[in-house]
N, C-alpha and C positions, 0 to 999 in steps of 0.2 A: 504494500500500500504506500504510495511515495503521494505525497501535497506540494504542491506546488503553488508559489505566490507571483503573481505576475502583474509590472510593471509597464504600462505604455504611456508612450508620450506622447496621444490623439491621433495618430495617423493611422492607426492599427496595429503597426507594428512595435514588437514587444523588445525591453531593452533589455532587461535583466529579470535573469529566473535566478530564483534563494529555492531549494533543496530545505526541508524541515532536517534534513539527517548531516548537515554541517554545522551544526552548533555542535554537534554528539563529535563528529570529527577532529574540529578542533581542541576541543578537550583531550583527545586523545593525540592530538600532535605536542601540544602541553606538556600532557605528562612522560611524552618518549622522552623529548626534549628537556624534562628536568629530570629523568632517572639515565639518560646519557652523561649529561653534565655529574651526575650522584659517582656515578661509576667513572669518569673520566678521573674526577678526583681521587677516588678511591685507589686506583691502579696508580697513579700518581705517588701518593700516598705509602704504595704498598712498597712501591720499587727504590723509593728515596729510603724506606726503613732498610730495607733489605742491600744498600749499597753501603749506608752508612753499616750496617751488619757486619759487610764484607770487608770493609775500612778498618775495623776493628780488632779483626780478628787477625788482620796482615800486620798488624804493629805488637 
């Protein structure tokens, strides 16, 4: 079942279609995009502990 909102500007012809199932979308480009960043840091994170690790144990 898809709804559709449609916009004309009196000629007939139609300028922009809105999709009900893009607001759902963008939430969920959202949340990739801050559990990417989560994890980018994370690995970050992990490999900085694990050099200084390696730093350490060479001295």
């Amino acid at each position: 079942m898809s709804h559709q909102i449609r916009f004309s500007n009196g000629n007939g012809k139609h300028q922009h279609t809105i999709h009900k199932g893009e607001s759902h979308q963008m939430g969920g480009e959202i949340f990739n995009a801050a559990l990417l960043s989560f994890g980018l840091i994370f690995v970050g994170w992990a490999l900085g502990a694990l050099l200084l690790k390696i730093q350490g144990a060479e001295e």
